[in-house]
N, C-alpha and C positions, 0 to 999 in steps of 0.2 A: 297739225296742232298749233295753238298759239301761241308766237316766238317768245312773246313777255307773262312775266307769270303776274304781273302786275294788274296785267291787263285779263288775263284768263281771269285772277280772282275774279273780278268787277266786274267783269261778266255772267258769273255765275252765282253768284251773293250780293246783286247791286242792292236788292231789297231790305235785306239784313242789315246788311253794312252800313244805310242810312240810320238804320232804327237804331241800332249803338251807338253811333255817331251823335245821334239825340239824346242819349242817354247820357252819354258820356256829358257832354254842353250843359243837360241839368245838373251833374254833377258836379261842377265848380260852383254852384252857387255854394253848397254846403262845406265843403271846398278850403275857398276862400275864406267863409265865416269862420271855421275853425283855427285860422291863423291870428285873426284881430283879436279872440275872446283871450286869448292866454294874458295881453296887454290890457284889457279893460279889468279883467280880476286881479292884475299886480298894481295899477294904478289906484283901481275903484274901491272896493273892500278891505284889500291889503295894506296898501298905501292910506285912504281915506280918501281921495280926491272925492270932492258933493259931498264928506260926511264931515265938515265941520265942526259941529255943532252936535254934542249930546243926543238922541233920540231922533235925529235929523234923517229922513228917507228919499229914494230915488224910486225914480217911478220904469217899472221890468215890462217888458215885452211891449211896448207901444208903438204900435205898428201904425202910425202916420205916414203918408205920402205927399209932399209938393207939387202935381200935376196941370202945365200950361192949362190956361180959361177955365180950370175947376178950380183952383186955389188947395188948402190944403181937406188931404182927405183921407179921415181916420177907420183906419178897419176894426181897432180894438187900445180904448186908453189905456191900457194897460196895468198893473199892480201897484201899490206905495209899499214899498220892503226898507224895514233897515238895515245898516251895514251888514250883520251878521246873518241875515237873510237872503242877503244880494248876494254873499258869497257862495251860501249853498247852492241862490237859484242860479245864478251863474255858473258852478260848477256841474248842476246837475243838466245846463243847457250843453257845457263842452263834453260833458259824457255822451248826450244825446248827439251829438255832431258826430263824436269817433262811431256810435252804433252805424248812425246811416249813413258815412264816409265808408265803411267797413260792409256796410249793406251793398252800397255801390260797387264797391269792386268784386267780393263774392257775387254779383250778377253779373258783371259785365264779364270778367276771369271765365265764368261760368258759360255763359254766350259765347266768349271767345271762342273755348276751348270745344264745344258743340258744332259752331260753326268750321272750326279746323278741320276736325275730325271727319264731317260730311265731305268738304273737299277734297279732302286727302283718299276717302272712300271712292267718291267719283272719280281725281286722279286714279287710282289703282287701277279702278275698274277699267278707266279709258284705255290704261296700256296693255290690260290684259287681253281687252277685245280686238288691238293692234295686232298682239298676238296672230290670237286667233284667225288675224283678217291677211296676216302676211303671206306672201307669193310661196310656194315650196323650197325657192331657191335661196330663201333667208337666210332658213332654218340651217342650210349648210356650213354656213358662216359664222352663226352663234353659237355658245359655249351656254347651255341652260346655264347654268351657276351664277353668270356674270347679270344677265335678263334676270334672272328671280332676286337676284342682290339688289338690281337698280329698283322693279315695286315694290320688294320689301320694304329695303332700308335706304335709299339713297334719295327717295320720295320722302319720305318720314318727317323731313325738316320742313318739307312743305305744307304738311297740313298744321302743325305749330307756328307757323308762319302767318296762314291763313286768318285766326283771330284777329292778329295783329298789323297788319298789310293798313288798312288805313285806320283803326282803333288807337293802337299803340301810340303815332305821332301823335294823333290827338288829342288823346289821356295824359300822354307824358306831355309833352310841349303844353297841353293848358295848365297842366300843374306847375312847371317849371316857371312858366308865363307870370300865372297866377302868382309865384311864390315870391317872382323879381318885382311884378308891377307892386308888392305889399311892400317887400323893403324898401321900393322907391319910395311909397309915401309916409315911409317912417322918417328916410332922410337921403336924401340926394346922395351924399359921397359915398354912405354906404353899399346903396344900390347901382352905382358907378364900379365902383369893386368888383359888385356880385357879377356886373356884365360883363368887364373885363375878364374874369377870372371864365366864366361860362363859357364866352367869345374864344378863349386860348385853347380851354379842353375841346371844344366843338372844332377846332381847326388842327391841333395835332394827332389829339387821338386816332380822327380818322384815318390819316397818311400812314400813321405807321401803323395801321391794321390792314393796309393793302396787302404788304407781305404776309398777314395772317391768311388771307383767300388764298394766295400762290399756292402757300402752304397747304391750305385746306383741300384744294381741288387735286394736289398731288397725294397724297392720303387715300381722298376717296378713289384715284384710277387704278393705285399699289392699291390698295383692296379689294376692289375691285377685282382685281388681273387674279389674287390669291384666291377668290372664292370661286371663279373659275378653274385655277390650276388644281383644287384641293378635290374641285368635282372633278376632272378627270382622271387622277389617282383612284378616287374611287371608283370610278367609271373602269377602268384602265388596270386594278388592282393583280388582277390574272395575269395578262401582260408584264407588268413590273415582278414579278416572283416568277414567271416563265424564264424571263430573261436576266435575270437575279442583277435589279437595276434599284433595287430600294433607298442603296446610298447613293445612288445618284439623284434621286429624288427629295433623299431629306438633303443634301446639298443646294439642290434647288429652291427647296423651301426655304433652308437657313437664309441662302440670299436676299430673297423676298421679303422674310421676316426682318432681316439687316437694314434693308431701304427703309422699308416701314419705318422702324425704328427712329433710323435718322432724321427722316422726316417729319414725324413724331416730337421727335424731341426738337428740332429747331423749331417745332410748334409750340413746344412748351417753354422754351427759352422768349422767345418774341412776345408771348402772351403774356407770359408774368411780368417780363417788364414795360408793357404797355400798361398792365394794370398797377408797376408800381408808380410809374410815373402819373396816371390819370386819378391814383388815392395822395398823392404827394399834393398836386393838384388842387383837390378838394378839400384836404386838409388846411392847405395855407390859407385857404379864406376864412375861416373863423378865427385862425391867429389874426389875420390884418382886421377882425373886426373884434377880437377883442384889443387888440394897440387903437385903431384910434376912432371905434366906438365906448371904448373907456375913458378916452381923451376928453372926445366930445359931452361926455356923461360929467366929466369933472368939466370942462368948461360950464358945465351948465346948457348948452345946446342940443343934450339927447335927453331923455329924460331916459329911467335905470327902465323902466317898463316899454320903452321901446326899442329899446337894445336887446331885453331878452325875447321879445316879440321879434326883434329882426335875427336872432340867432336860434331862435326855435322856426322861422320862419324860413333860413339855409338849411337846415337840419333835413326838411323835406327837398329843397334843391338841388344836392349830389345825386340824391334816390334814380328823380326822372330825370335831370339828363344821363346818367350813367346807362341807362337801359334803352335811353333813346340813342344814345351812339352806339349801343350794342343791338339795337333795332335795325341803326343804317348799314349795319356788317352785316347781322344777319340776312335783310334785303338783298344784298350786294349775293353771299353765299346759296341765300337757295337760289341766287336768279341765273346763277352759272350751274348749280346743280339743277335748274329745270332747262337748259341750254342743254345740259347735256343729257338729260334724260332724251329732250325731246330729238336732238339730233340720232341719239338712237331708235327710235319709233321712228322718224319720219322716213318712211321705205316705199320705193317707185312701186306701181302696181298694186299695191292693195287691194283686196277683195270687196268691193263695193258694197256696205252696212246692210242692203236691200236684198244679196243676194242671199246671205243667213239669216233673213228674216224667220221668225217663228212661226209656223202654219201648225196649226191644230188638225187640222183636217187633210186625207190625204190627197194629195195632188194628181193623183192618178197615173196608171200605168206607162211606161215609156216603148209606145206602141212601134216605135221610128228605129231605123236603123241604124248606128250607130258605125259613124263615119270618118276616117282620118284621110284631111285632105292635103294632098300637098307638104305632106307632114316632115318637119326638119328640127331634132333635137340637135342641143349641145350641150356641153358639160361648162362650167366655172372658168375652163380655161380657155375656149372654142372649139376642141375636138367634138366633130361631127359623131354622136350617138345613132343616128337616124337620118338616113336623107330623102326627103321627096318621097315619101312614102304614102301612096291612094291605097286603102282597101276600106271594105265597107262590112258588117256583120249585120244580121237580116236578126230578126226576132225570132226564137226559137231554136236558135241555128246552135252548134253545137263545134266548136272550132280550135283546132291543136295547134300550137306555135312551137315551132322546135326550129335550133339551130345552135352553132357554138356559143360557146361562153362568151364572145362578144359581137355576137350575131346580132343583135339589135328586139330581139322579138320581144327581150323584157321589157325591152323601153318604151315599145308601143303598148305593153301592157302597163306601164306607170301613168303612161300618156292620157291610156282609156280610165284610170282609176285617178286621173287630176291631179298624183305627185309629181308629173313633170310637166311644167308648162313649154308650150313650142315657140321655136326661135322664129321662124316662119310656118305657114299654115296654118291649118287647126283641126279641130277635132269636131264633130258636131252628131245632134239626135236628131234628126229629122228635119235638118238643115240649118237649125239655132246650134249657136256656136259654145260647145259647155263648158266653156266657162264662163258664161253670161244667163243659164239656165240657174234658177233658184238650188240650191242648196238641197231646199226641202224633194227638188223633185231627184237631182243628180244623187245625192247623198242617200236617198230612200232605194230609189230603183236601180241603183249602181254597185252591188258591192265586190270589193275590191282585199284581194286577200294576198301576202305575199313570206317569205320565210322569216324575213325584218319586225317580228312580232312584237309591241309596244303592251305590257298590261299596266294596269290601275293599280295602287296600292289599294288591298281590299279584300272583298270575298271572291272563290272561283264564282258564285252566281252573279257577282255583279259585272263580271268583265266577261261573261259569257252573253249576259242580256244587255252590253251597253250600245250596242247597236239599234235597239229597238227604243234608246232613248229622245226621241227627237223632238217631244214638247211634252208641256204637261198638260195630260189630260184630264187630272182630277186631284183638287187640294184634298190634303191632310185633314181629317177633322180633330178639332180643336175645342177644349169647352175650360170655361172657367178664365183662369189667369191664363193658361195657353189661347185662348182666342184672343184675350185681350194683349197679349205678348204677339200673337201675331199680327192683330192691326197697329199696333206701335212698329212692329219690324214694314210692314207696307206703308205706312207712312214715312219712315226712316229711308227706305229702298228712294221712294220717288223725291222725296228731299235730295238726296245725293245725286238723284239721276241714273239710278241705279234699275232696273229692271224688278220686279215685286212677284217674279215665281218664285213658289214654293217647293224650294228640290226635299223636301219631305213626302210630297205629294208623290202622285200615282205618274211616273211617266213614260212607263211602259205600253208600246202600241202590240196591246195581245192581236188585234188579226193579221199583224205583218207578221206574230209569228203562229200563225195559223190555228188561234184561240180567242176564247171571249172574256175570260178572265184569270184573274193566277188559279186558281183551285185548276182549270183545267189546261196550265201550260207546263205540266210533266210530261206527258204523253207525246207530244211534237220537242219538248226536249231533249227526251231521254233516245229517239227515235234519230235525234244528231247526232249525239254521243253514241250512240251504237254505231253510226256511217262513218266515223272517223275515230273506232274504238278507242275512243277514252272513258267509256264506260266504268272498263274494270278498274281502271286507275281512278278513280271518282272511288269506286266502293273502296278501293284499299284506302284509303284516303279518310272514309268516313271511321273503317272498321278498325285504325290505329288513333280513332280521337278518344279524347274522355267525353262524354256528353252529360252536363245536369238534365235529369228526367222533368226536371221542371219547365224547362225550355224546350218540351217534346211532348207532350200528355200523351200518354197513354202506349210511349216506346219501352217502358222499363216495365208492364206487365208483359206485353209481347217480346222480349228481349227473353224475359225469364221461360217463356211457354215454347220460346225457339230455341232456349236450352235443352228443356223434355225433349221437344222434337229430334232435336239432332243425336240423342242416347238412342232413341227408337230406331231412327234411322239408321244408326251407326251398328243398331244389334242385327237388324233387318237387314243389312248388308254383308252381316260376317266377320264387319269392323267396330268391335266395340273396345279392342285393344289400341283403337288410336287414339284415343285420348282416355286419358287418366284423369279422373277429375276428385276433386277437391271432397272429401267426407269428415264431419267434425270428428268422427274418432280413428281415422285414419292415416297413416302417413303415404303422401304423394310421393313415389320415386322418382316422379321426371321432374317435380319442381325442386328447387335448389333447401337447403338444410334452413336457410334463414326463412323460406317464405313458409314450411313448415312450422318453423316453429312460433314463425307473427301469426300466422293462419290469417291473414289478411292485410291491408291497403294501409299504409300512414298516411295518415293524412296532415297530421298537425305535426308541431316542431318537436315537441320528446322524442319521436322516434324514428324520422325521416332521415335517411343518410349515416352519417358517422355518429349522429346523436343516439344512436339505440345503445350503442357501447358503452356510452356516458351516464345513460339513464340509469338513479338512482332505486328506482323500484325494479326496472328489468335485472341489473345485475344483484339484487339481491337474491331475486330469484334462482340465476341460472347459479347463482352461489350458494344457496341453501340444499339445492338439490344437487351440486356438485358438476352440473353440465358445463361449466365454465371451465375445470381439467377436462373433463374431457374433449370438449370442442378445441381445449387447446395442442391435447396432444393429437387431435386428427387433423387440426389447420397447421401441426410443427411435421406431420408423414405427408402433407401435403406439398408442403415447401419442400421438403426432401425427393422427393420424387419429379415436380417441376421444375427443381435444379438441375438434378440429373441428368433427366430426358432432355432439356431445353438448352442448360447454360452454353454447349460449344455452337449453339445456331444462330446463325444472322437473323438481325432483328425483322428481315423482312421475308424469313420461314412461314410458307403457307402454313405449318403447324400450330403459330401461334396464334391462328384464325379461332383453332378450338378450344385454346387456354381463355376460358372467362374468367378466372378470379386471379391472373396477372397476368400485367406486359412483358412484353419484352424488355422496358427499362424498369421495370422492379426486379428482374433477375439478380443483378448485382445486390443491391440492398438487401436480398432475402439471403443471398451467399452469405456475407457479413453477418447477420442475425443468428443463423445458424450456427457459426462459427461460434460465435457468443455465445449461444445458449446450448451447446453442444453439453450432455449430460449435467444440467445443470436443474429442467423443469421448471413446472409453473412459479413458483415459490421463488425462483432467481431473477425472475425478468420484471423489467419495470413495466410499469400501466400499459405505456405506449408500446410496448412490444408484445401484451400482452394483445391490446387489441389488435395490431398489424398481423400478429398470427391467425387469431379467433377468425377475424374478415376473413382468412382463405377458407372454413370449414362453411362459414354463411352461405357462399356462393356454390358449395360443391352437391353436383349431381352425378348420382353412382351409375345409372346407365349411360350416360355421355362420358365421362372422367374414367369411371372404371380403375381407380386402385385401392376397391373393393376394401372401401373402410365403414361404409355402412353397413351393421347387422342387422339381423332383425329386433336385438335384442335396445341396441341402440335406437333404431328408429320407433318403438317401445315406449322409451326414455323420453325421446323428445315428446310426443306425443301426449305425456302424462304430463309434462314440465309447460306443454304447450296448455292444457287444461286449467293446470294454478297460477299461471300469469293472466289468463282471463278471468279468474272465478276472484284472484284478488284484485284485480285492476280498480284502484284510485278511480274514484268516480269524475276528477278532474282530468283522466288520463282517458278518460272514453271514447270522449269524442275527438282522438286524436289515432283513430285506430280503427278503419272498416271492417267490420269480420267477416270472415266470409260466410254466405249463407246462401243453399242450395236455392230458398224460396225468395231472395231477395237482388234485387237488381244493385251494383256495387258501381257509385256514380263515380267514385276516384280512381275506377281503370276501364278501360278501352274497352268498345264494344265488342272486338273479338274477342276480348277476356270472358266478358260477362258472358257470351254465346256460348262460349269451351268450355268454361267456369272448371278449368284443369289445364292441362300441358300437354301437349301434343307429343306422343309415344317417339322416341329417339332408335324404335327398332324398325320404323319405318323411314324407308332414306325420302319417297315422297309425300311422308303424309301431311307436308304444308298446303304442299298443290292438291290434293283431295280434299282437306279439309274445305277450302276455301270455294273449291268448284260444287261442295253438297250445302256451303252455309249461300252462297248466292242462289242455287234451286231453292231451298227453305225460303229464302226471303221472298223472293218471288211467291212461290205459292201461298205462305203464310201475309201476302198483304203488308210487307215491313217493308217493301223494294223502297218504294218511294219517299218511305221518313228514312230508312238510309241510304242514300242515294242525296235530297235535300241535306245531313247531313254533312256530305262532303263538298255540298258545292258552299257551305258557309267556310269552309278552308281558307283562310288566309292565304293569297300570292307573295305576300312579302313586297319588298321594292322590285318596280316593276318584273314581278313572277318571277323573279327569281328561286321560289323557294320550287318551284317546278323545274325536274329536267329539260333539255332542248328539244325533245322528241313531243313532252308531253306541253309544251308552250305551241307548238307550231299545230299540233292536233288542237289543241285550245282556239288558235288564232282561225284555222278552218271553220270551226263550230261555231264562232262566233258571226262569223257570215251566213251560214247554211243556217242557223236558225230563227233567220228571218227572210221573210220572202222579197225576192228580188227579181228585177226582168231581164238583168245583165249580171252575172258572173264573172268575176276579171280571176282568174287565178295564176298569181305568178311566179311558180314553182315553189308552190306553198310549202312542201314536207318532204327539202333534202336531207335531213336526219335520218331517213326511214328508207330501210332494205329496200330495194324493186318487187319484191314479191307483196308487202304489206304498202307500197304506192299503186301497184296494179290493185286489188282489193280493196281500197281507198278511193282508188278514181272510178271503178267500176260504181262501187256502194254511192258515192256523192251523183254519178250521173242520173241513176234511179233515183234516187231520194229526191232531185228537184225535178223530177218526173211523175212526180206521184201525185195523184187526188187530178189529173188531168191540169197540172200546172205545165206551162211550155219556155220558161226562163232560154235566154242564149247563156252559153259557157263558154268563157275564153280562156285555157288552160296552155300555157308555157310549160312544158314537158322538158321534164329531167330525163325519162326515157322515152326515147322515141318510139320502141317500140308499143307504148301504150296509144301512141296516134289513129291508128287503126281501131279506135274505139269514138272517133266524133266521124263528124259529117263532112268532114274537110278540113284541110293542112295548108297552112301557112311557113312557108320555108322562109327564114331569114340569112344572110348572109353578109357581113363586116356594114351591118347596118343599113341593107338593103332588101325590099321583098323580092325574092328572085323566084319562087317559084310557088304558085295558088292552085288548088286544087283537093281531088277526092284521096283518100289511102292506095286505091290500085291505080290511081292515072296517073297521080306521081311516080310510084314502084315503075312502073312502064317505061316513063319518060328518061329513066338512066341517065338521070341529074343529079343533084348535089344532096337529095330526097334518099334516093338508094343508096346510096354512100354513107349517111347517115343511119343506116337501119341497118345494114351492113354491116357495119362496125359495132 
């Protein structure tokens, strides 16, 4: 990159930068005129000077010129106005001067600020593509937090910079220019003043703003180092609560925060008094010109109109130079903050721009055998990873890498997948050295999978297909203000230097993964996700979401028809006591007392949460009908009973697994309460205890709970009270309350819900795992599979996937390989999370599946267990980072080497 930013702008804006520059230069004419009118209307109109004489007029706008060997020559004589004329049209000239003075800088300001902003976009972009383009052994070294701080914000100065780099001196300094050459020709001493005075602030100001840069660059590296350390707390947050290091961490940060601080503030101590000295400054020059520009007015040598001409004419002189000594700081500050930017970007090795070139079209198979020659890792420190290491994998070949934990096999598998570059040797396809093969062809025909799984903040489908991203193949259609928004964004892209795809557009390569378009890329999807069962976690996934039926057409009639289904089925089987479901004039035993008696979904604020207790219509209700004592003397036998059973157990009693309507720290609280309200009843207690009782009846289910406080006669009660809270419900109150309805799909609860549309029997200990094994047959047969199944891959991963288990991330990280076709395989002990029994099943399933349709991929699989080696074509024994032993499953076993020993064991 280029050392001087100086020189980078001007590089990249020479064009522009001319044309404001021009702009600018016609701008002092108008300018400058603006400074003489104030003196011709105190003298001319105001004064009288030319109006003599009664009715006496001066002639406005005569635009004459005195031109060598043309003599004079007039564009326009101009007007006869008298005095009271002269002063309108002369005033109405210096109104016009402040529009187009004012015209001028809203364009140029406006230019500037357009112009920055592109810069600053193309900077971004340049270090992002550094990024991109750096060696694997960088990434070791950096701290993401510290990188994403520098192109955020540590660049930021630089694109506001960018207008002003050669504008700025020239706006300001003609104005300043402009402002001194006019006092001079009002009067010599004055204008001797103004330069002295100008001369002093231009020569101290700047010196003691050096110490503000010290200052400055120390700030940004203490902030630097903090958005770093705060990312790896978060990074690191497990670790710090593992090891219960928290205070030692906010100790650390206090530090941090302490320098800062200081640093800080001897930046605000230095600045304000640079600026009170450089306003002290500016101010003394209008006193010394009002002392002996008053002097001179009373001698008689100034006249009073050019005094206030030359004091309206400083007025504008603090302005530009003030912003122009804060122009040559600013200079100064982004040039050590692009110093530093760029000393971080500039990294040895770099990926050559050419070789992640864009290919639209595939570059075809990687026919060639795939070769490490000579091959010699090392690590950061120089310990030997790998030494001298020749073997070669054939096309098609199918090949096991086993050895210890620091056996080296993984590292030829980083080698073969290009996150480790070699110390000596290399690596090569067909005798071309990969890492000098394009991108398009290594990065396609190469994939590379390992336990170290990296996702996308996003959807499970977009980080399942982001491998098949590798250019775009078809813009976005666009009509209206959006076409016309997008050819302003491509004009915008190549103004900056920016590249002008549109990642809206289609950039998925469906026949790499074994399709012609999305309608038909479930099939080859779903077909991975089965080989690395994440399938079923996909459907549970989908079948604990809410889904608006609006954003699915035609899932919420089928949703309701695989209701019916599953009753049939359920009678058809014998099992129609596993689910209980929901009848408007019935009470459900397995659903809890509250959700009988909402008989349905909140959706809005009345009655979500603790607000149902609150709600002025609800409790009327449960109060006119009296279910309000009574709910409270079964939520006061409730407490009484889960005091009992509970209070002498540790809080971390598997029993309190079954207590749903309290924890283990509301035991106490509910002691107390009781205590209180011991023979006292409803009538005694206040609101709040009224409700903190009522909530434990809400929650209570009599086949789960069992202290057989529901009758029939009660559940009767609800039932009817459940009837006049809806038949009265407030028409404002409606739409804040889903009911439930057997024929209708219920968008504010979960797809399982809506499927059971009831509760699953608590007399069956497995009837979750039944349910769930006859709702996935249904789906399947009823043609729902694949709109639930797309539902769950719209699932959010959270920051990198984390909202996925480790088991279900490394299954993810597989599938994201496998479902796209490849002619190299690297797998580098993809899924140690996972038992030996479901890794044998797994590696078995993956060897088929890139077997199929007559495809012949090689696979290089680093085996956690060795004994699944016996499933390739040949084994690769490593040993403290040597190939010691090559060959078939039984020729090794034979050789009673270091092969058998490992299978052995």
């Amino acid at each position: 990159m280029e050392k001087r930013l100086s020189r980078y702008i001007w590089t990249h804006t020479r064009g522009q930068q001319l044309w404001i520059l021009l702009v600018v230069a016609v701008s002092m004419v108008p300018y400058f005129l603006s400074f003489d009118l104030p003196k011709q209307i105190v003298n001319g109109p105001i004064q009288g000077q030319g109006f003599d004489q009664p009715g006496a007029t001066q002639t406005f706008m005569n635009l004459s010129f005195d031109l060598p060997w043309l003599g004079t020559v007039t564009l326009f004589g101009g007007i006869e106005l008298t005095r009271m004329q002269m002063l309108f049209a002369l005033s109405l000239v210096f109104l016009a001067l402040v529009i187009v003075n004012g015209l001028f800088k809203f364009y140029i300001n406006t230019y500037k600020g357009r112009l920055g902003e592109r810069l600053l976009r193309r900077i971004r972009f340049e270090l992002v593509d550094r990024i991109l383009r750096f060696p694997p052994s960088q990434f070791k070294r950096m701290k993401g937090a510290e990188v994403s701080s520098m192109v955020k914000d540590e660049v930021e100065p630089l694109g506001g910079f960018t207008g002003d780099a050669f504008v700025q001196p020239a706006l300001l300094g003609g104005q300043a220019l402009t402002a001194l050459f006019f006092i001079f020709m009002q009067n010599v001493w004055l204008g001797l003043i103004a330069a002295v005075m100008v001369g002093i602030q231009a020569v101290i100001i700047p010196r003691m703003r050096r110490r503000l840069l010290v200052l400055g660059r120390a700030r940004q590296l203490t902030a630097r180092e903090l958005a770093g350390r705060v990312s790896e707390i978060v990074d690191g947050i497990g670790t710090i609560h593992a090891y219960d290091t928290s205070n030692y961490e906010r100790a650390d940060i206090a530090s941090r925060l302490g320098r800062i601080f200081k640093i800080r503030y001897d930046l605000y101590q230095w600045k304000f008094l640079v600026k009170f000295i450089n306003n002290f400054l500016a101010q003394l020059t209008p006193f010394l010109f009002y002392c002996i520009g008053g002097y001179l007015a009373l001698q008689g040598r100034l006249d009073i109109g050019q005094l206030v001409a030359v004091i309206s004419a400083y007025k504008d002189l603090p302005g530009p130079l003030k912003d122009l000594i804060d122009w040559d700081q600013t200079r100064q500050d982004v040039q050590v903050k692009y110093v530093q930017v760029v000393e971080q970007f500039s990294v040895d090795r770099t990926v050559d721009p050419s070789i992640q070139a864009v290919a639209i079209d595939n570059a075809g198979s990687m026919k060639h055998p795939l070769a490490a020659v000579n091959l010699s890792l090392a690590d950061d420190s120089g310990a030997k990873l790998l030494e001298r290491v020749s073997v070669q994998i054939h096309p098609g070949e199918t090949v096991a890498i086993v050895g210890g934990a620091a056996g080296g096999g993984d590292m030829l598998a980083e080698a073969f997948g290009r996150l480790t570059w070699p110390e000596s040797g290399k690596v090569t396809a067909g005798g071309d050295d990969l890492l000098e093969l394009p991108e398009s062809i290594t990065g396609r025909g190469i994939s590379y999978v390992s336990a170290d799984a990296y996702f996308f903040y996003g959807s499970l489908r977009d980080n399942l297909l982001y491998g098949l991203k590798h250019a775009p193949l078809k813009d976005a259609s666009y009509e209206g203000s959006g076409a016309a928004h997008r050819k302003w964004e491509i004009n915008e892209a190549r103004m900056a230097g920016n590249p002008d795809y549109d990642v809206n557009g289609d950039w998925i390569d469906y026949q790499a993964a074994d399709a012609t378009d999305r309608e038909d890329l479930f099939t080859p999807v779903l077909s991975v996700l089965d080989t690395v069962q994440l399938s079923k976690d996909i459907l549970d996934l989908a079948l604990r979401s809410t889904v608006s039926p609006n954003d699915h057409p035609g899932l919420a009639e089928g949703i309701v028809e695989m209701r019916h289904a599953l009753r049939e089925e359920l009678e058809e089987a014998g099992l129609s006591s596993l689910v209980v479901s929901f009848e408007p004039g019935a009470y459900n035993t397995e659903a809890t007392v509250g959700e009988n008696l909402l008989f349905g979904t909140a959706t809005g604020p009345a009655f979500i949460g603790k607000a149902i207790g609150k709600n002025a219509y609800f409790r009327s209700v449960v109060g006119r009908t009296g279910l309000d004592r009574i709910m409270f003397d079964m939520g006061y036998s409730i407490a009484e009973n889960a005091v009992e059973l509970f209070a002498d157990l540790p809080p971390d009693h598997p029993f309190f697994q079954q207590l749903t309507f309290m924890t283990a720290d509301d035991i106490p609280e509910y002691q107390l309460l009781l205590q209180k309200l011991k023979g006292k009843g409803f009538d005694a207690a206040s609101e709040d205890e009224k409700g903190a009782i009522i909530r434990l009846s809400f929650r209570y289910i009599e086949p789960r709970h069992r202290f057989g406080l529901l009758t029939p006669e009660l559940m009767a009660k609800i039932v009817d009270v459940r009837r006049q809270f809806h038949d009265g419900l407030p028409e404002s109150m409606r739409g804040d309350i889903e009911r439930y309805d057997p024929e209708r799909y219920l968008a504010s609860a979960s797809l399982m819900d809506n499927i059971l549309f009831g509760r699953i029997s608590h007399k069956h200990s497995d009837g979750s795992k039944r349910i769930r094994s006859i709702v996935s047959s249904l789906l399947n047969s009823l043609g729902l599979l694949e709109n639930v199944i797309a539902i769950g891959l719209d699932f959010n991963l959270g920051a990198g996937g984390k909202r996925l288990t480790a088991v279900q991330r490394q299954k993810l990280n597989l599938a994201r390989a496998l479902v796209r076709r490849s002619d190299y395989y690297i797998f580098n002990r993809p899924l140690p999370g996972l038992d030996h029994r479901l890794q044998d099943e797994i590696v078995r399933d993956v060897l088929k599946l890139v077997r199929r349709d007559g495809r012949d991929p090689a696979v290089v699989w680093v085996l956690s267990n060795t004994a699944l080696s016996s499933l390739f074509d040949r084994v690769l024994v490593f040993d403290r980072g040597m190939l010691v032993e090559d060959g078939t499953h039984a020729a090794l076993v034979e050789n009673n080497g270091i092969f058998k020993e490992l299978v052995s064991s």
